[in-house]
C-alpha positions in Angstrom: 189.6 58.1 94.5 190.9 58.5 98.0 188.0 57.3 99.8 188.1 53.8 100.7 184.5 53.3 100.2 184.0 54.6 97.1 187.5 52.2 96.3 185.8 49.1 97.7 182.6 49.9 95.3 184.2 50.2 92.2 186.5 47.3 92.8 183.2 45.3 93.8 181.9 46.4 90.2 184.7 44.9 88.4 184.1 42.3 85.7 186.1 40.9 82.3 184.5 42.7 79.0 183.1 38.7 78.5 181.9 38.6 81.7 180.2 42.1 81.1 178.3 40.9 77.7 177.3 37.6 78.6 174.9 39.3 81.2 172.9 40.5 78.1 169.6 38.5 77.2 168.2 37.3 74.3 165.4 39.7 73.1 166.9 42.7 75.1 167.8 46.1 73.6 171.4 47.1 73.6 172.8 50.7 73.2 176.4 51.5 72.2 178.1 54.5 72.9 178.4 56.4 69.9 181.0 57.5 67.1 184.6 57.9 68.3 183.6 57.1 71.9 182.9 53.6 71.0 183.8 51.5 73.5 185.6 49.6 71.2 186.6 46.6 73.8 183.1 45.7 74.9 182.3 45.8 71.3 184.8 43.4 70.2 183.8 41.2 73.1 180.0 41.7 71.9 181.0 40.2 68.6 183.1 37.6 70.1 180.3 36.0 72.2 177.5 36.5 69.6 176.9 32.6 70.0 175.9 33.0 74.2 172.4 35.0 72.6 169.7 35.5 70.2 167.6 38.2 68.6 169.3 41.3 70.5 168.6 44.7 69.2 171.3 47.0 68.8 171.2 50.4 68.8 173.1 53.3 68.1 173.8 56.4 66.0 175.2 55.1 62.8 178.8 54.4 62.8 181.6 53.0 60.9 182.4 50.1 63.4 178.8 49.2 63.1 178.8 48.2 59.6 180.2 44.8 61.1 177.3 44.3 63.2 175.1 44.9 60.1 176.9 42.8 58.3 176.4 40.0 60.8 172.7 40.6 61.1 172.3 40.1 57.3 174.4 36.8 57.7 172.3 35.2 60.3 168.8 36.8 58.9 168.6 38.8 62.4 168.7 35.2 64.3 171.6 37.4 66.6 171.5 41.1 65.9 169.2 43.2 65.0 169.7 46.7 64.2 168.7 50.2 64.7 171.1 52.7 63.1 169.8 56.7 63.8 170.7 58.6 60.7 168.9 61.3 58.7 171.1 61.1 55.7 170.0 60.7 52.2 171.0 57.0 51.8 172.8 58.1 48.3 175.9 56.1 48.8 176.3 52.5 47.5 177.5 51.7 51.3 174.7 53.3 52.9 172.2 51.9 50.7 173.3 48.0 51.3 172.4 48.8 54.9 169.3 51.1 54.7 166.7 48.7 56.1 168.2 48.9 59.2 168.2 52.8 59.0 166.2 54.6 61.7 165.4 58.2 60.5 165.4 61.1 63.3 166.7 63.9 64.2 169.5 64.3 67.1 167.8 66.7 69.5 164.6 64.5 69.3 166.7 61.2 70.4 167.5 61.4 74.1 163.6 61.9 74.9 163.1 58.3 73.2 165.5 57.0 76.1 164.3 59.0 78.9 160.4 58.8 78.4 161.2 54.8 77.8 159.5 55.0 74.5 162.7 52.8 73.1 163.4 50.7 76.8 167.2 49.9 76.9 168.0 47.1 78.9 172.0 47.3 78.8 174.1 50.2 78.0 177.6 50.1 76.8 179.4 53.0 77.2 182.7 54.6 77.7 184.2 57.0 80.3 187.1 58.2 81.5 188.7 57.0 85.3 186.5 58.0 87.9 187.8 61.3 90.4 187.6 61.9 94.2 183.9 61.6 94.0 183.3 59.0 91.9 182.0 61.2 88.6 183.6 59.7 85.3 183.3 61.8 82.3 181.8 60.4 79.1 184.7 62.6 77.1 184.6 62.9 73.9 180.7 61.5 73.2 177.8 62.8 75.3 175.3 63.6 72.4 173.1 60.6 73.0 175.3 58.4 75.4 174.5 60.6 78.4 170.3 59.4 78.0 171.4 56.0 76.9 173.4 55.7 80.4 170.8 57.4 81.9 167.7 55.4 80.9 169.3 51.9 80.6 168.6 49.1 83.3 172.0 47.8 83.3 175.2 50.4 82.7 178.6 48.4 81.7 181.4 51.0 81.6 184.6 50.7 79.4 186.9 52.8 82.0 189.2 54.0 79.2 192.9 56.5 80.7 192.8 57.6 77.1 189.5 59.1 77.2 189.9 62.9 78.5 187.6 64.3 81.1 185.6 67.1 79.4 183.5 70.1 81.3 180.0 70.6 81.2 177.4 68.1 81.4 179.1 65.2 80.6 179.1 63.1 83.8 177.9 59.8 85.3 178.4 58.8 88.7 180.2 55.6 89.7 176.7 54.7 91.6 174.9 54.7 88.3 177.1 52.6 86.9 176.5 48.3 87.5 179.9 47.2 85.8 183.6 48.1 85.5 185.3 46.8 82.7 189.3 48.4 82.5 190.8 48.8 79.4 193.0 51.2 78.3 193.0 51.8 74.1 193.4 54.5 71.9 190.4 56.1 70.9 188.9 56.2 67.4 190.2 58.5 65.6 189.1 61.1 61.9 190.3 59.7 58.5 192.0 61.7 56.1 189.6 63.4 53.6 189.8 63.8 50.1 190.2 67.1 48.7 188.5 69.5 46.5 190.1 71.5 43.8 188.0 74.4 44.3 188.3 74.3 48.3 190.2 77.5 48.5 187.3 79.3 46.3 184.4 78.0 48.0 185.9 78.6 51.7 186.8 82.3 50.8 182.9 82.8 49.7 181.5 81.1 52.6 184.2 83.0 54.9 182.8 86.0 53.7 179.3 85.4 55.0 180.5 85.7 58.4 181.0 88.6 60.4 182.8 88.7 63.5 181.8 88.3 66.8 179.3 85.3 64.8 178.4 82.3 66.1 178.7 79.2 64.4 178.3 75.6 63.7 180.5 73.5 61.7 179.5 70.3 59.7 181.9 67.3 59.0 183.2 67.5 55.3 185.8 67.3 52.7 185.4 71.0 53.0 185.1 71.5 57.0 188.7 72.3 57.2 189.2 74.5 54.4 186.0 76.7 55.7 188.1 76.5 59.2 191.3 78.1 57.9 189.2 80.7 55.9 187.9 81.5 59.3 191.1 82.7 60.2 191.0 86.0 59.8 187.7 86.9 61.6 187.8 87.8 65.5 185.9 87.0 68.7 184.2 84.2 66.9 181.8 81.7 68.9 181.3 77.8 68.5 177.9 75.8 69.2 178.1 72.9 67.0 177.6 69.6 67.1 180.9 67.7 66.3 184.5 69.1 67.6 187.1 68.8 65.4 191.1 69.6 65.6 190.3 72.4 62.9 187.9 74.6 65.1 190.1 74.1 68.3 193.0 75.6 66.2 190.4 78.6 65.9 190.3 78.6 69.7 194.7 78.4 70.0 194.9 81.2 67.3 192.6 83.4 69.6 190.0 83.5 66.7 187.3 81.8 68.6 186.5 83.6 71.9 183.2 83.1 72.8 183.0 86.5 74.1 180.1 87.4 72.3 177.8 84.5 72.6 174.3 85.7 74.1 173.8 82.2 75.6 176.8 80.6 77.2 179.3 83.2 77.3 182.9 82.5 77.3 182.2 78.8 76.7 182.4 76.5 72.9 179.5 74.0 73.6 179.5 71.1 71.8 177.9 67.4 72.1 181.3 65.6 71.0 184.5 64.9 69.1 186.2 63.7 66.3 189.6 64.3 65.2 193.0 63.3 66.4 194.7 62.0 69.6 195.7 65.1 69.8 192.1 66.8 70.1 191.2 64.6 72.8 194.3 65.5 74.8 193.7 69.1 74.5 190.4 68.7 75.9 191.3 67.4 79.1 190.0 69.7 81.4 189.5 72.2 79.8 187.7 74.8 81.3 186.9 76.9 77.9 184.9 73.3 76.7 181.4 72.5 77.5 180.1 69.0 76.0 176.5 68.8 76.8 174.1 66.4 75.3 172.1 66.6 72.4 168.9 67.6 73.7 170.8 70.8 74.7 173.1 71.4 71.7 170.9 70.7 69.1 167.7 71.9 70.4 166.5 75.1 67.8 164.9 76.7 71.0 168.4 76.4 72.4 170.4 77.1 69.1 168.0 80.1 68.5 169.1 82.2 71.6 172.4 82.7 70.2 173.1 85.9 68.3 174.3 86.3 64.6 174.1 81.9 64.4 175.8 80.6 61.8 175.3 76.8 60.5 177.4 76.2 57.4 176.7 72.1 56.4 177.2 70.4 53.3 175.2 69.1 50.7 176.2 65.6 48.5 173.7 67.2 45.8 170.6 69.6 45.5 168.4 69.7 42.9 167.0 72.9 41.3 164.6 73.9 43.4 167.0 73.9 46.7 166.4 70.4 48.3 169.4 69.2 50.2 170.6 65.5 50.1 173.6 64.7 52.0 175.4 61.9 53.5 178.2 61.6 56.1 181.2 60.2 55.5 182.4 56.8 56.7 186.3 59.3 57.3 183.7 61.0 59.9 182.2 57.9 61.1 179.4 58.9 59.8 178.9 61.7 62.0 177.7 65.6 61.7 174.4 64.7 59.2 171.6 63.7 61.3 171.9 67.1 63.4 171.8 69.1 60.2 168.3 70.2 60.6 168.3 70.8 64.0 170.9 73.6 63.0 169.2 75.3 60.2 165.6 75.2 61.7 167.4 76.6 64.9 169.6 79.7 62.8 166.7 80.6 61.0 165.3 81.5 64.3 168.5 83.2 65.6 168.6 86.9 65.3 170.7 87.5 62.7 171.2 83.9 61.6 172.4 82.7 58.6 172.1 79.2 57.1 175.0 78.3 54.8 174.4 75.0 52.3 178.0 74.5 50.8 177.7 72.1 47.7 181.2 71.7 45.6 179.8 72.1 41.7 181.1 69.0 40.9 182.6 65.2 42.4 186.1 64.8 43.2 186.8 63.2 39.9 184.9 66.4 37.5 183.2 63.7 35.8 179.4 64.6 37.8 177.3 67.7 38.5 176.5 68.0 42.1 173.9 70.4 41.2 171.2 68.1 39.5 167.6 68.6 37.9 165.9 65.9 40.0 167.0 63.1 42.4 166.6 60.0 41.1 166.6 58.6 44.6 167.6 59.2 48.4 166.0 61.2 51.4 165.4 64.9 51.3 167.5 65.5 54.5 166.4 69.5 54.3 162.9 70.7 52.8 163.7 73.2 50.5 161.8 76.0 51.9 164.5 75.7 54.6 167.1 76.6 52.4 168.7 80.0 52.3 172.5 80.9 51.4 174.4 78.4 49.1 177.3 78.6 48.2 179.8 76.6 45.6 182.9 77.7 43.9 181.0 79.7 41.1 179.4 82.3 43.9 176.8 82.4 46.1 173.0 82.5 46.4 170.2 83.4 48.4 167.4 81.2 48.0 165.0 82.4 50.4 162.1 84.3 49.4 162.5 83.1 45.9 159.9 81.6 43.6 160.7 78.4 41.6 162.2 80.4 38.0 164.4 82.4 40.5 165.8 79.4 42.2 166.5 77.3 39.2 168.3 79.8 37.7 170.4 81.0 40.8 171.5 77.2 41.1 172.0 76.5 37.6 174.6 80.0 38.2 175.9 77.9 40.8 176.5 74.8 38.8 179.8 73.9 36.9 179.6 75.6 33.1 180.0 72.4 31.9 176.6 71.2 33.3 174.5 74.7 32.6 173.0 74.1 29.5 171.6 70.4 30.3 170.7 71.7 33.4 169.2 75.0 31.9 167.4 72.6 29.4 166.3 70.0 31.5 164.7 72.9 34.1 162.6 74.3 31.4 161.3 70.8 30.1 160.3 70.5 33.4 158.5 73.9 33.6 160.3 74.9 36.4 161.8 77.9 33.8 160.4 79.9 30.9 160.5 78.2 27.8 160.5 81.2 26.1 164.1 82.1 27.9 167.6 82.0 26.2 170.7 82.2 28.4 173.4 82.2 25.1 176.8 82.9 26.6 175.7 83.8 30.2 175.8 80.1 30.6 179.6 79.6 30.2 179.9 82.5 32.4 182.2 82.1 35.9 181.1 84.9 38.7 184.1 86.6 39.3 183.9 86.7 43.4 186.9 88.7 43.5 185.8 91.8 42.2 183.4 92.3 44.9 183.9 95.0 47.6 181.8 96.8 50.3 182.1 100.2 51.0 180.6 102.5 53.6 178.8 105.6 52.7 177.4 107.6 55.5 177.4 105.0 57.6 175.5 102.6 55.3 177.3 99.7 53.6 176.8 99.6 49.8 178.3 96.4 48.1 179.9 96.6 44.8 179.4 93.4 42.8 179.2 92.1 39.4 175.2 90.9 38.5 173.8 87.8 38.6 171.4 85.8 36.3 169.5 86.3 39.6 169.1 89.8 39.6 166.7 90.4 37.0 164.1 91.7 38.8 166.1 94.2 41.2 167.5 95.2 38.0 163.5 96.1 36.7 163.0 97.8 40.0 166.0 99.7 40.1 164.6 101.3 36.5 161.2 101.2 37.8 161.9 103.3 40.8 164.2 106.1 38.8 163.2 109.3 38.3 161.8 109.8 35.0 164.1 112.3 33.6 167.4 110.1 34.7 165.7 107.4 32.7 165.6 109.4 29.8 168.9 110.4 30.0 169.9 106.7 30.4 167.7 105.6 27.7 167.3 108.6 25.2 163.9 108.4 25.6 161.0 108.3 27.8 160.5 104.7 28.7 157.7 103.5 31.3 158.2 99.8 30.9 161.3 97.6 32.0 160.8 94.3 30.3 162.9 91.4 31.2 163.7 90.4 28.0 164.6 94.4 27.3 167.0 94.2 30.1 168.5 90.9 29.6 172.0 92.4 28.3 172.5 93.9 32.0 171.9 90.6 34.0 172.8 87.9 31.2 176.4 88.2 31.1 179.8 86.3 30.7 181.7 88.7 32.7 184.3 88.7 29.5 182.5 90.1 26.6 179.7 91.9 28.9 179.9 92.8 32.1 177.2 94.5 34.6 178.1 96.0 37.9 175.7 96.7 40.8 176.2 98.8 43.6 173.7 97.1 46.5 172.5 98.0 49.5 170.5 95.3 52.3 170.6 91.8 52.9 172.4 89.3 50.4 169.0 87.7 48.6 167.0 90.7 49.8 169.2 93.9 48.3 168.2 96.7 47.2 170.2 98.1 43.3 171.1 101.7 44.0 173.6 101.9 40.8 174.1 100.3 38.0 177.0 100.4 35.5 178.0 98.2 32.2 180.0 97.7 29.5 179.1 95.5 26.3 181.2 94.4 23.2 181.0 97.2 20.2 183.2 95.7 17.8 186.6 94.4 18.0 188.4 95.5 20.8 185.9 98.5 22.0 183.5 98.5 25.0 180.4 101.1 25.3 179.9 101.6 28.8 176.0 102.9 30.9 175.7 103.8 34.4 173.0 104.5 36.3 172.2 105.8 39.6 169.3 106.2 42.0 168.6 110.0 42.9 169.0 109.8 46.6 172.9 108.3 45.7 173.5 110.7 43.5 176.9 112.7 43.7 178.1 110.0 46.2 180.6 108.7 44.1 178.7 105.3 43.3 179.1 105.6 39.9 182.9 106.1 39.7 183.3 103.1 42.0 181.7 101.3 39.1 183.5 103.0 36.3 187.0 102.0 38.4 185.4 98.3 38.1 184.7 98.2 34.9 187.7 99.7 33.3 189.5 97.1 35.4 187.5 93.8 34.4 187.9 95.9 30.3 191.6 95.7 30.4 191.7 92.7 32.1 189.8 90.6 29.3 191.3 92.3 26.7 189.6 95.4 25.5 191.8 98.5 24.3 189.5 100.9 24.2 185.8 102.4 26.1 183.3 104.5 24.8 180.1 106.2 25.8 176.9 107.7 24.0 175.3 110.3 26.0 173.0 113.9 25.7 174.7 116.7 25.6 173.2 117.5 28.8 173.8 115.0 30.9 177.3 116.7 33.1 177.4 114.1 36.0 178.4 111.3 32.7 180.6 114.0 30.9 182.1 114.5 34.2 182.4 111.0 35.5 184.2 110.0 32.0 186.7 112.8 32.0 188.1 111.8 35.4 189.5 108.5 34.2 193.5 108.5 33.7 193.9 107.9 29.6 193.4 110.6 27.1 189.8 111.1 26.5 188.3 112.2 23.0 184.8 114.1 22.4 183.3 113.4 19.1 179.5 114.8 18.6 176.9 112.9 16.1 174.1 115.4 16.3 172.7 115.9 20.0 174.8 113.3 20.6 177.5 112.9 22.8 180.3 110.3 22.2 183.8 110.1 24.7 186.0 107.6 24.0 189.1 106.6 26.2 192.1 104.1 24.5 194.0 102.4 27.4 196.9 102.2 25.6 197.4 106.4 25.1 
């Protein structure tokens, strides 16, 4: 600060971090600045003269560091602290549980307004900022979320003046006038953990990856997972970023040029976020940086807010879910326990977003195999999201679309989701509940892995069409698909007139192990919403022989959607060991005839009566 005046007042403000805490009274509520913006010196100093005061509230977003003051409240039965920790988790951990009393559930966007409109008075604020400039503004770096109202509401504001903590754009600042103490210390700033990693990371960030388009917006959660998502994200362009939480793994998005901004339809040009966590090295690269915006968390995770931006996507993390969608997740102590209690905010705010997509990534199993992730029922915990706000999920088996979809649907697109392992308790357990038939079998389907890889999109005419295998999901666009042909291609498909699709008639098309039998589905529309405009499969004859059925709805016909399918299939066949295809058709059906004489082996022509039969061996 050049100005002498503006000198003279901040030296005047000056006081010891002991001085600074013994001004707090029993009875008064104290707020701490929040996850790695901690001002970890006043805290200390907090601790240290715990004996100079009685029955002082404390409260904050849940943190790491805070456990200790928990701890200390149990010891003295509250005589010092009490505690108020904001969290909308679902309490599952054994760490999270010992402290659940002092729990306080909300949701982010909804705490500044309990500062401001004094419904929770704070009599003391402890914050940190960075040094103050020319003018006197200090920048609350790398936490505004909540801080910014705390430091705004409180009576008293005691300021850690921290050089380590970077001066961040947006609104992020509070003036040296609003301010009532100095204290000057210069530490390192907290800092992320190391995670523990997933075996199936790679899998699970290529699905999710694919859900994204480019020139998307999105909003990263804090997992094991986060940075494998990130680097999956790679490959996409002109990305945007409104999220909660930045981490190092989204601003090497922004270095690598994949993150732009430049198509955000609400702050355009800029990645808005509410605060940090990560390394030292994050916090120095946000020093003045003019592509940053931190703004506080009546802003960033306001759904009115959120909603305006085009193409949203939140991807967040579920601990478990059970079969019928519900969410329970936890943060992670690595994250100081960060990036849960603005989950919903996220998803209630994408589902409003044009184009938004809600992403729920759930691994199928724990770290150490031994535990389904996907469960029947939780047998305790918070539902952090409702599961009619539940869309995409994904896990390393594939990916679902929950929305829209009645209870049967949903138990059997997670239990597809789940680890094979787990399928048949789960599968069993579902229909003892009656949330599925009893009358249904699933036999091999439920050993079956999704193979992701085999799907493709093409563009036909300027409409996408996706190429995929089917789903235990897709029963009933597989009746439609029938229902909606013409009825002399389903006689020609069916050797006779049918008027009735049955699911349990069609069950060899959508129950499948993707070795043995294998459909493929050319789609068209919105994943969880498509629209089957081909169908073709193949199905164990004996030994080493496939017989093979396509198809296709009139208006695709002679498009090509059936060879696309045939190329598939004759793939996955020799791939799984098969030697040999054949197909039964009417002698007058051309477009099959055709279709099978086009593939690259020696083709044979046998007739049984009015019957057709082509056979292809791979191996001639």
């Amino acid at each position: 600060m050049r100005d002498k005046a503006l000198q003279e007042k901040y030296r005047s403000k000056f006081r010891t971090a002991d001085e600074a805490v013994r001004m707090i009274r029993s009875g008064q509520r104290v707020f701490i600045g929040s996850s790695c913006g901690e001002p970890q010196h006043l805290v200390n100093a907090l601790m240290d003269n715990a004996n100079f005061f009685s029955d002082v509230e404390i409260v904050r977003l849940l943190s790491l560091e805070g456990s200790l003051i928990s701890l200390m409240a149990d010891e003295y039965r509250g005589h010092i602290f009490h505690v108020r920790s904001i969290y909308q988790g679902s309490d599952q951990t054994k760490n999270l549980r010992a402290n659940q009393r002092f729990i306080t559930p909300l949701n982010l966007c909804a705490v500044p307004d309990l500062f401001k409109k004094r419904m929770l008075p704070l009599h003391i604020a402890l914050i940190q900022v960075s040094p103050p400039d020319d003018n006197g503004w200090m920048s609350l770096g790398i936490s505004v979320d909540v801080t910014l109202a705390a430091a705004q509401s409180a009576a008293v504001v005691v300021a850690q003046v921290n050089t380590m903590m970077p001066r961040i754009p947006g609104h992020s600042f509070i003036h040296l006038d609003d301010v009532d103490v100095i204290v000057e210390q210069e530490e390192e700033l907290l800092s992320a953990f190391n995670l523990p990693a997933y075996d199936s990371a790679s899998e699970i960030a290529n699905i999710t990856a694919n859900l994204i388009d480019d020139g998307a917006t999105i909003q990263l959660g804090l997992a094991e997972l986060s940075q494998p998502i990130a680097k999956a994200l790679a490959q996409k362009n002109d990305l945007g970023v409104h999220t909660e939480i930045l981490t190092d793994d989204l601003m090497q998005l922004v270095s690598q040029g994949v993150v732009t901004n430049r198509y955000k339809t609400i702050n355009e040009g800029k990645l808005i976020a509410s605060g940090a966590i990560g390394s030292q090295e994050l916090y120095q690269s946000l020093h003045n940086n003019v592509v940053i915006e931190f703004r506080p968390s009546d802003y960033v995770n306001n759904p009115a807010i959120i909603s305006q931006n085009n193409k949203m996507v939140a991807i967040n993390f579920a601990r478990t879910m059970d079969l019928s969608g519900q969410v329970y997740a936890d943060a992670l102590p690595q994250n100081h326990f960060s990036g849960v209690t603005g989950m919903f905010d996220f998803i209630l705010g994408t589902s409003m977003a044009p184009g938004g997509k809600s992403i729920i990534v759930i691994p199928a199993r724990s770290i150490d195999g031994n535990t389904s992730r996907i469960i029947p029922k939780a047998d305790g915990g918070s539902i952090v999201i409702p599961k009619g706000y539940v869309s995409y999920v994904v896990s390393e088996f594939g990916m679902a679309n929950l929305l829209g979809k009645n209870i049967e649907e949903r138990a059997m697109a997670m239990i597809s989701l789940a680890h094979p392992d787990f399928r048949d308790e789960l599968f069993h357990n579902a229909q003892e509940a009656g949330l599925i038939d009893r009358n249904r079998t699933l036999n091999e389907s439920l050993f079956g892995v999704y193979p992701t890889r085999m799907e493709e999109t093409r563009v036909y005419a300027g409409q996408p069409v996706t190429f995929r295998p089917a789903k235990a999901v897709d029963e009933r666009l597989i009746q439609e698909h029938f229902y909606d042909m013409d009825e002399k291609d389903v006689q020609t498909r069916f050797f006779s007139i049918r008027r009735s699709f049955y699911r349990e008639d069609m069950e060899d098309m959508f129950q499948v192990d993707y070795i043995k039998n294998l459909s493929i589905v050319a789609v068209t529309g919105e994943v969880g919403f498509e629209k089957i405009i081909g169908l073709g499969m193949y199905a164990l004859e004996h030994g080493a022989v496939a017989e093979v059925a396509f198809s296709t709805a009139k208006e695709w016909q002679g498009q090509g959607i059936a060879s696309v399918m045939l190329e598939k299939l004759v793939e996955a066949a020799r791939e799984n060991g098969f030697t040999s295809l054949v197909a039964y058709m009417l002698t007058t059906n051309s477009g099959m005839i055709k279709l099978f004489r086009k593939l690259p082996y020696n083709v044979k022509s046998i007739f049984e009566g009015e019957t057709l039969v082509l056979r292809c061996d791979f191996d001639e």
